[in-house]
C-alpha positions in Angstrom: -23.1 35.0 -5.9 -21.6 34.4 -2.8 -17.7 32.6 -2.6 -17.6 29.8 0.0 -15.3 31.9 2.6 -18.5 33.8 2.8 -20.3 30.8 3.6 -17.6 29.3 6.2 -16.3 32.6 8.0 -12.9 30.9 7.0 -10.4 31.8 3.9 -9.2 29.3 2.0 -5.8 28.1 2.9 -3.4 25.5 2.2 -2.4 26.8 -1.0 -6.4 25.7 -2.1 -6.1 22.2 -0.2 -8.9 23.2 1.9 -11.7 25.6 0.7 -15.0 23.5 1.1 -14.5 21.0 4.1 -16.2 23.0 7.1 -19.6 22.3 9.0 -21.4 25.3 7.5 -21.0 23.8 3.9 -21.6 19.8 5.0 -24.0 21.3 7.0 -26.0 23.0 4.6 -25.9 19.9 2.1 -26.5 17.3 4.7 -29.6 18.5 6.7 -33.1 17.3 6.4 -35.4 19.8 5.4 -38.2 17.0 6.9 -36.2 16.7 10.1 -36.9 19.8 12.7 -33.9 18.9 15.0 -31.6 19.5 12.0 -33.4 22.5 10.2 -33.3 24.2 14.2 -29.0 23.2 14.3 -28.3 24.9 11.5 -30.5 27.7 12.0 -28.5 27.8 15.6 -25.8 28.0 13.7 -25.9 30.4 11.2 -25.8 27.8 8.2 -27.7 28.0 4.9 -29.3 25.1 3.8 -28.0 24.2 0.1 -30.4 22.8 -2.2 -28.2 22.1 -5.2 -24.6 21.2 -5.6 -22.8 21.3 -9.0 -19.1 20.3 -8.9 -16.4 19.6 -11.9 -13.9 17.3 -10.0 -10.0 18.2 -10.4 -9.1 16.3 -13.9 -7.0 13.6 -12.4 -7.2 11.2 -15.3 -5.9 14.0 -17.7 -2.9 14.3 -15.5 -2.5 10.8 -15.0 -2.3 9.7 -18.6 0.9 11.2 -18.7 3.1 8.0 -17.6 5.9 10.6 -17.1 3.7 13.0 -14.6 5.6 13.2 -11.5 3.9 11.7 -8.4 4.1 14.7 -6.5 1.6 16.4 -9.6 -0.6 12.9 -9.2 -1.4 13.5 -6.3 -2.2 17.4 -6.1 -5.0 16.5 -8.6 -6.7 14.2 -6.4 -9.6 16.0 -5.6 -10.5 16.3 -1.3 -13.6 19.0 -1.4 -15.6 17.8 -4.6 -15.8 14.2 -3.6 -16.8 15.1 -0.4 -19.4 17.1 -1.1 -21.5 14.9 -4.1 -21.3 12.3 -2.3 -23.1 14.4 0.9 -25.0 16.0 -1.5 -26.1 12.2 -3.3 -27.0 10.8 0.5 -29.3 13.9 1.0 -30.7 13.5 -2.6 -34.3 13.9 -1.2 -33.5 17.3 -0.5 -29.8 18.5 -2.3 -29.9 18.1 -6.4 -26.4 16.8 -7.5 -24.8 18.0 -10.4 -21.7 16.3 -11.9 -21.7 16.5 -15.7 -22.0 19.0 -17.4 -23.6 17.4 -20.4 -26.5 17.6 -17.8 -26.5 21.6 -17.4 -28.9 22.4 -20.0 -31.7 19.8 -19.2 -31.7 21.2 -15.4 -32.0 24.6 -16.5 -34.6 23.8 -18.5 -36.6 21.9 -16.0 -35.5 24.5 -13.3 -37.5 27.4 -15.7 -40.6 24.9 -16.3 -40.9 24.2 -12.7 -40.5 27.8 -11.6 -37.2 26.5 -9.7 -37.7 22.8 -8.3 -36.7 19.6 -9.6 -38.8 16.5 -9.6 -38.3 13.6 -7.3 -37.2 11.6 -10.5 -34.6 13.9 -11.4 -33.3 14.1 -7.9 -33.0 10.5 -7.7 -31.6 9.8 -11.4 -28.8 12.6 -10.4 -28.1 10.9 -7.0 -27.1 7.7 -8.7 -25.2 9.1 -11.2 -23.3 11.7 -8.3 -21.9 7.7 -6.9 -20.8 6.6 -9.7 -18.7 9.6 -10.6 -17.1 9.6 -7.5 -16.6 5.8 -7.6 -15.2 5.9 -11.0 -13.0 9.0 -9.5 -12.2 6.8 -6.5 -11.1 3.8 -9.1 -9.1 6.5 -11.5 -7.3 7.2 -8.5 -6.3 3.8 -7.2 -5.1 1.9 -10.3 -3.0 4.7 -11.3 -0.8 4.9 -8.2 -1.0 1.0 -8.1 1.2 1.8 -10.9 3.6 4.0 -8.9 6.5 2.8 -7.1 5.2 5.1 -4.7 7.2 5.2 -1.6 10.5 5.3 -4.0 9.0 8.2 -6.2 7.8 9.9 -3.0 11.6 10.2 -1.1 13.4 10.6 -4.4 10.5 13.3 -6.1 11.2 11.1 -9.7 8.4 11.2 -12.0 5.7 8.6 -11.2 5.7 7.3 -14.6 7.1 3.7 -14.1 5.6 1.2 -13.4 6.6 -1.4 -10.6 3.9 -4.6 -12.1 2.2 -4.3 -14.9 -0.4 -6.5 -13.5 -2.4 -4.5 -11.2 -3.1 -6.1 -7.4 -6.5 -5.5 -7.4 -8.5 -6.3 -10.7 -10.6 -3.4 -11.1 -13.3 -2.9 -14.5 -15.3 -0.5 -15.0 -17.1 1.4 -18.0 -20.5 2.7 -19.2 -23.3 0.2 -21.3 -22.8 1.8 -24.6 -24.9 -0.4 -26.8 -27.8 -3.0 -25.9 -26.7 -5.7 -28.4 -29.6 -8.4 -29.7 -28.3 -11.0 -28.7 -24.3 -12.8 -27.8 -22.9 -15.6 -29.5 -26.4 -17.1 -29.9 -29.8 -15.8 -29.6 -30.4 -17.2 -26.5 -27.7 -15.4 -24.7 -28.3 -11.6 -23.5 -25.3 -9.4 -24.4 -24.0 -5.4 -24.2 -20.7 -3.5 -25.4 -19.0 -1.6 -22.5 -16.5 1.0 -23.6 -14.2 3.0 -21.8 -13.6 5.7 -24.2 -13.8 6.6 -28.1 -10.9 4.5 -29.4 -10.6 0.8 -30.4 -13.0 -1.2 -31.7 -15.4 -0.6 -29.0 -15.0 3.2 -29.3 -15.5 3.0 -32.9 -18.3 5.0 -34.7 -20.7 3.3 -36.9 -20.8 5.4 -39.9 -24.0 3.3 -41.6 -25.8 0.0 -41.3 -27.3 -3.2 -39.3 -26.9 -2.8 -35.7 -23.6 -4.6 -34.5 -23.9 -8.1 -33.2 -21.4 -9.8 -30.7 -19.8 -11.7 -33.0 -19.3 -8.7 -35.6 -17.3 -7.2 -32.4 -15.4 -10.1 -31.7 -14.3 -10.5 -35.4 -13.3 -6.7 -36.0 -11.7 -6.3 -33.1 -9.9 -9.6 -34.4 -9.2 -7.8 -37.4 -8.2 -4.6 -36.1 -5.4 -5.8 -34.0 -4.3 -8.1 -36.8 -4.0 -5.1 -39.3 -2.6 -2.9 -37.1 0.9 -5.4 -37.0 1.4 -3.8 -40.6 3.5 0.0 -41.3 2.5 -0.3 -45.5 -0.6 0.0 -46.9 -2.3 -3.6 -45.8 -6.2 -5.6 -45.5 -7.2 -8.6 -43.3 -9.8 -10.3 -43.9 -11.1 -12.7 -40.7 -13.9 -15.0 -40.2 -14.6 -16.4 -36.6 -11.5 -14.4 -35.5 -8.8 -16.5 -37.9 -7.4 -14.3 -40.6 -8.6 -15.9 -43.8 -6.5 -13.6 -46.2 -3.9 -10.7 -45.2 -1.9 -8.4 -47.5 0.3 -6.0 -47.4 1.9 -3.9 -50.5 5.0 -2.4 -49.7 4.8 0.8 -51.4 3.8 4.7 -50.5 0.1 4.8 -49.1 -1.4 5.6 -53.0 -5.0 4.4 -53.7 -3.7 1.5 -55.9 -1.9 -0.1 -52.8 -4.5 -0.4 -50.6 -6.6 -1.9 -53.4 -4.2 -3.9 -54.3 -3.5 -5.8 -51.0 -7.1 -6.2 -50.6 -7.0 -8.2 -53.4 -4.7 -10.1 -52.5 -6.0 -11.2 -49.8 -8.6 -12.1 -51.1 -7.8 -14.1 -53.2 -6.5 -16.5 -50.8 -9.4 -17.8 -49.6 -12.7 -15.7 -51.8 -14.7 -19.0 -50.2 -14.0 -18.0 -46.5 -14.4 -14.8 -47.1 -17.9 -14.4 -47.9 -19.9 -12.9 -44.8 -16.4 -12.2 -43.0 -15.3 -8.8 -42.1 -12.4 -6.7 -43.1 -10.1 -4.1 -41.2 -7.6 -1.3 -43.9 -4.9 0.8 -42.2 -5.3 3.2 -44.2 -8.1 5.6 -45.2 -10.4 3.5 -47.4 -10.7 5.0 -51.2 -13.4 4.7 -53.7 -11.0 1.7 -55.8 -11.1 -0.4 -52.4 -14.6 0.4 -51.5 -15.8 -0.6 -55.4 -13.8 -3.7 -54.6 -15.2 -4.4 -51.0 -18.9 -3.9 -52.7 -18.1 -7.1 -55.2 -19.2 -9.6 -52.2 -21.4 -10.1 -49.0 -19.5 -8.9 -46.5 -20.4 -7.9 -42.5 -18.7 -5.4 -41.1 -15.5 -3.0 -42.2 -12.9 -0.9 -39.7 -10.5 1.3 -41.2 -9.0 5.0 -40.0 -11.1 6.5 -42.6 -13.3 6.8 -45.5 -13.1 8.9 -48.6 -16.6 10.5 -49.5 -16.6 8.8 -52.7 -16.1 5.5 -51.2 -18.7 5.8 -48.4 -21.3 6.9 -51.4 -20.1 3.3 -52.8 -20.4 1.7 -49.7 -24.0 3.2 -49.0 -25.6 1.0 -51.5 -24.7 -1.5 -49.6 -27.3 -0.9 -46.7 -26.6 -3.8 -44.5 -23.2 -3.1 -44.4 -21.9 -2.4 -41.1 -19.1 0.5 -41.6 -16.8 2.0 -38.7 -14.4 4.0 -38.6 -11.9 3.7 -35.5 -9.2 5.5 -33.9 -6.3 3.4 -32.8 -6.1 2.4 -29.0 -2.8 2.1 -26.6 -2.2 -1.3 -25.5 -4.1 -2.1 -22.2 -4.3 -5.4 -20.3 -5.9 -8.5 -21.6 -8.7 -9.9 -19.5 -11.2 -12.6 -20.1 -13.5 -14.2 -17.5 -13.4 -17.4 -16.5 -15.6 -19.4 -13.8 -15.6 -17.6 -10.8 -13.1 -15.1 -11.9 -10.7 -13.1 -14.1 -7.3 -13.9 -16.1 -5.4 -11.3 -17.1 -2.3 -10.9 -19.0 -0.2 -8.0 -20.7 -0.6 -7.6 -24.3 1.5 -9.3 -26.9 2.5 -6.6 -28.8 6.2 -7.2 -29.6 7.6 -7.5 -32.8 10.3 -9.2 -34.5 13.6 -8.4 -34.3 15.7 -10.1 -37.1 18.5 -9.6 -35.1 17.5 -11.7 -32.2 16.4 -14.4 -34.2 18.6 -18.0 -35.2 19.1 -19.6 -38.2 19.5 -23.1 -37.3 20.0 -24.6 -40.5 22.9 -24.9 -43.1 20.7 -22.9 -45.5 19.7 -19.4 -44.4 16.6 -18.0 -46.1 17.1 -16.0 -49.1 16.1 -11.9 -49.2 12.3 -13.3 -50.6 12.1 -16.0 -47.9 13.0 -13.5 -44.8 10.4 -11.4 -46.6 7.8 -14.1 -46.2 8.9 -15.4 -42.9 8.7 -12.2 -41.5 4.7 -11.4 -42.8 4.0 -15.2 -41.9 5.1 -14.7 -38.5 3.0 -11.5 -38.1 -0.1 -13.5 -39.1 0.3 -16.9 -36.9 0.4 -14.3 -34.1 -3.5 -13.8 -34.6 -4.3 -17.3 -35.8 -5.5 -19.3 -33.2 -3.4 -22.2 -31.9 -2.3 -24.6 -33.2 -1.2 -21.9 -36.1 0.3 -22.7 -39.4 0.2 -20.1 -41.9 1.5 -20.3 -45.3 2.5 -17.3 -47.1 4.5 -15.2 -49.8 6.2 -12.0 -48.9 3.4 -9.6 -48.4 0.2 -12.4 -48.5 -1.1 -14.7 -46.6 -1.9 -18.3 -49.2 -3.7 -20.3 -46.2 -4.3 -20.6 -43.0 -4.9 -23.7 -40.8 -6.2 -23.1 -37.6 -7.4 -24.4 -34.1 -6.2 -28.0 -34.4 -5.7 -30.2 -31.7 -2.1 -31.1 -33.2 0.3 -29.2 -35.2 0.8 -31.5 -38.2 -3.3 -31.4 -38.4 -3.0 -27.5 -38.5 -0.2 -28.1 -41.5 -2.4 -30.4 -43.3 -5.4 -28.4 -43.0 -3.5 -25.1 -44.1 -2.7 -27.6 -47.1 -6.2 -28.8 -47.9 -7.3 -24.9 -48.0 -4.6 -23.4 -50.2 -6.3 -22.0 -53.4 -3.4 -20.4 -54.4 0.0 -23.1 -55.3 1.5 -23.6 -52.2 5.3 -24.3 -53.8 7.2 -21.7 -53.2 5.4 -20.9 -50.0 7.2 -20.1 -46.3 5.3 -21.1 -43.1 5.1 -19.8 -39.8 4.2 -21.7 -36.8 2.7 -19.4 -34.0 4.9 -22.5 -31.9 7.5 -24.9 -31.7 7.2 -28.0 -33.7 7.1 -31.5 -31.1 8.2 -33.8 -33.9 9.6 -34.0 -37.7 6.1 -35.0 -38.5 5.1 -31.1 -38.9 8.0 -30.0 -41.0 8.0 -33.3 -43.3 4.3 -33.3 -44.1 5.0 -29.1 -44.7 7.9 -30.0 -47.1 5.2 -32.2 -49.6 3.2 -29.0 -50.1 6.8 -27.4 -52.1 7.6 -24.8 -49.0 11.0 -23.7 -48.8 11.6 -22.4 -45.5 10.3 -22.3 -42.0 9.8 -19.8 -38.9 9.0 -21.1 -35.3 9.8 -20.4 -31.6 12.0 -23.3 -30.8 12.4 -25.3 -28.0 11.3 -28.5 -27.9 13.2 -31.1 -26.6 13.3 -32.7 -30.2 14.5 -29.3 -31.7 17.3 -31.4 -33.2 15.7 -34.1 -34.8 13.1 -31.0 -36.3 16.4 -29.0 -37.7 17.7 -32.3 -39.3 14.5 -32.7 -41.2 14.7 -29.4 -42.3 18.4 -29.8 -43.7 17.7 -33.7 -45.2 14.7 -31.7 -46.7 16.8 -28.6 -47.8 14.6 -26.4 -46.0 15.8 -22.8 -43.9 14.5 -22.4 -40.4 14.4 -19.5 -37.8 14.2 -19.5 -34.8 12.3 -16.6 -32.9 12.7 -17.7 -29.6 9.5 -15.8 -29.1 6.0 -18.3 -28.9 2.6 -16.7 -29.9 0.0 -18.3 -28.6 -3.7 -17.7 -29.3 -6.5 -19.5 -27.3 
C-alpha cells in the first residue's frame, strides 16, 4: 500500500483540503493506455498509471440533514478530491474501473479473482455510468441544501445554516432511483415506475406479502397514509380512489381493543365503498384487527407494524398487498403539469382551537367541538368540494369532488348509512351561499366548521342562527385537487 503523498511528492496540507488534486494522481487516472503520446508523458514524468479508483465521498447528506448544522460544517463536507477523481476515473472508463458503492465491493473482488485481475468491458462501462450519477446526485445534495441557506448572512455572522430563507427552492431539482417496474399506471395502456428517494413513506415502504403493487394501490395508500397520520389515538382510514370512505379514531391508550374498534367504525360508515379499498392503522396492527381486516376484499394495508399473529391471519389472504411503513418528514408537494412542474409546501398544520371563531349565538357543545374538530381533520384529505359528516371520533359520510358545494352536501346525504341527525359537518371551504348550510340543516346536523370568507359570510351565519345551528370559523381553507 502506498499513501497518495507517496504518489504526489507532496504532503497533504490544508488541514486535509488538498490531498489528491495533483497531476501525478489525474495523471495516472486520466491517460490512455491505447494513446503512446500519453503512456510516454507520464512515463516522462514519473507517474503511475491507475487502473482502478474506489472512493467513499465525504457524507454530506448526513451532515446536511441536520437543519441546525452550521454553514461553516456544510460546507467542510463538501467533498473537492473524490468528485474529481470518479469523474476522471468515469471519462477514462476504457481504461480506469470506478468504484463508488460499496454494495459493489464483493462482486468486483469476485470477478477480479475469476479473471486473474481484470475486469470486463461490461463492468467497466456499467461502473462508469453509475461513477456520474453519484457525483451528480452529490453535485444535486449539495446545491438544494445551501439553496436553503441564507448563505451570505450565515457566512459573516457564523449562525447555524439551518434556516431556511424560501421554502420553495429556485431551481426545481428531482431526482431518485427506479425502485419498482409497475404493470401498468392508471390504465393498462399507460407505462408506469415508483421512484423513491429513501426507505420511508409510502414509497419507501416494504411489502411484507402479496400482488405486486399497482399505481393506483400507491396513489390510494399514500392517500391513506397521510390521512391517518392527522390522528395521535389509536385510529383507521379507509380510502377508495383517494377520498376517505370511513375514518375512526378511539380516544383511549393504544390497547388491541382500540385499534379494532376504530376500524370498525369506520367501517361501518360506508361497508359498500369499502370493498376493494385500502386501509392505513397508526398503530402496530394486532391479530383482533387483522381477523377483522380478513372479513372483506380488500387491496392493499399500511400500518407501522404487524403482530406475528396477525401477519399469520393476514397470510391467508394471498392477494393481499401488506406494507409496513416508516413515517416520512414533510417534503414539498410537486405534481407535473404540461410542460412543467407545480410545487407547493405541504399542508400539514393543525387546528388550533384557540385561533378559531365562533360566529354564531350558539357555540358548540363539548361533543360538537369533539366532532368538528375530527370532521375538519378529514375534509382536509377529501377532495374539493369536501363535506364530511361526522361524530366525534368517526367519519358518517363523505361527499366528494362536486362541482358545487351544496351537490357535495347532498351527496354526503344520499351516502350516509349511518343517521345523519346528530351529525357535525366540516367543509374543507367556505360556503358561497345559505344554500349549503340550509340543505345540511334537513339532514338533522347541529353544527358546522368552515374557513370563512365569502363575501356572503353574513347571510351564511344567519342561516345558521334562524336554523339554530353553531359555526366555526377556521380561517384556514384546505383544499384538495
Amino acid at each position: 500500500m502506498r499513501e497518495v503523498s507517496d504518489v504526489t511528492r507532496f504532503p497533504e496540507m490544508l488541514d486535509g483540503r488538498v490531498k489528491t488534486l495533483h497531476f501525478s494522481i489525474a495523471g495516472g487516472i486520466l491517460a490512455m493506455r491505447a494513446n503512446a503520446d500519453h503512456m510516454r508523458a507520464i512515463e516522462q514524468h514519473g507517474i503511475p498509471p491507475i487502473d482502478l479508483v474506489c472512493v467513499n465521498l465525504y457524507e454530506f447528506e448526513k451532515v446536511a440533514s441536520n437543519k441546525d448544522a452550521p454553514l461553516a460544517e456544510l460546507i467542510e463536507n463538501i467533498d473537492i478530491g473524490g468528485p474529481t477523481m470518479i469523474r476522471a476515473a468515469a471519462k477514462n472508463y476504457q481504461d480506469v474501473a470506478v468504484v463508488t458503492s460499496p454494495e459493489d465491493y464483493v462482486a468486483i473482488i469476485d470477478e477480479l479473482r475469476e479473471s486473474g485481475g481484470s475486469l470486463s468491458p461490461e463492468t467497466h462501462w456499467k461502473l462508469a455510468k453509475q461513477a456520474f450519477s453519484t457525483t451528480a446526485a452529490y453535485d444535486r445534495a449539495v446545491s438544494m441544501r445551501l439553496d436553503q441557506v441564507a448563505a451570505l448572512g450565515h457566512a459573516v455572522s457564523g449562525h447555524a445554516a439551518g434556516h431556511i430563507e424560501d421554502p420553495i427552492p429556485a431551481t426545481l431539482d428531482i431526482r431518485a432511483p427506479k425502485t419498482l417496474a409497475l404493470r401498468y399506471g392508471e390504465n393498462p395502456h399507460q407505462s408506469a415506475a415508483l421512484y423513491s428517494s429513501g426507505q420511508t413513506g409510502i414509497a419507501g415502504a416494504t411489502q411484507i406479502q402479496g400482488r405486486e403493487l399497482s399505481y393506483n394501490n400507491l396513489v390510494d395508500l399514500d392517500a391513506a397514509w397521510q390521512l391517518i397520520a392527522e390522528f395521535d389515538a389509536p385510529a383507521a382510514a379507509i380510502v377508495k380512489h383517494t377520498n376517505p370512505c370511513g375514518c375512526a379514531e378511539v380516544s383511549s391508550n393504544a390497547t388491541s381493543s382500540s385499534l379494532v374498534e376504530s376500524y370498525r367504525r369506520a367501517l361501518e360508515a360506508d361497508p359498500i365503498s369499502a370493498y376493494g379499498g385500502v386501509l392505513a392503522f397508526n398503530r402496530t396492527m394486532d391479530h383482533e384487527t387483522a381477523a377483522e381486516v380478513a372479513k372483506i376484499f380488500t387491496e392493499a394495508i399500511a400500518a407501522p407494524e404487524y403482530s406475528e399473529e396477525a401477519l399469520r391471519i393476514l397470510a391467508a389472504r394471498r392477494n393481499l398487498r401488506v406494507l409496513r411503513v416508516a413515517e416520512a418528514p414533510p417534503g414539498l408537494v410537486v405534481k407535473s403539469i404540461s410542460g412543467g412542474f407545480l410545487a407547493q409546501t405541504p399542508d400539514v398544520g393543525r387546528l388550533d382551537r384557540a385561533q378559531t371563531q365562533v360566529k354564531t349565538q350558539r357555540a358548540p357543545t363539548v361533543e360538537e367541538w369533539a366532532a368538528l374538530e375530527f370532521g375538519w381533520k378529514v375534509a382536509k384529505h377529501v377532495k374539493s368540494n369536501a363535506i364530511v359528516y361526522a361524530r366525534a371520533g368517526q367519519t358518517i359520510s363523505v361527499g366528494a369532488g362536486q362541482m358545487s358545494r351544496v351537490d357535495s352536501v347532498k351527496v354526503g346525504a344520499m351516502k350516509a348509512v349511518l343517521p345523519l341527525a346528530g351529525t357535525v359537518l366540516a367543509s374543507d371551504a367556505f360556503f358561497p351561499f345559505a344554500d349549503g348550510v340550509e340543505e345540511a340543516a334537513k339532514y338533522g346536523i347541529t353544527a358546522l366548521i368552515q374557513p370563512g370568507g365569502s363575501v356572503r359570510d353574513d347571510e351564511v351565519i344567519a342561516a345558521a342562527d334562524r336554523l339554530g345551528l353553531a359555526m366555526v370559523f377556521t380561517g384556514i381553507r384546505h383544499f384538495r385537487h
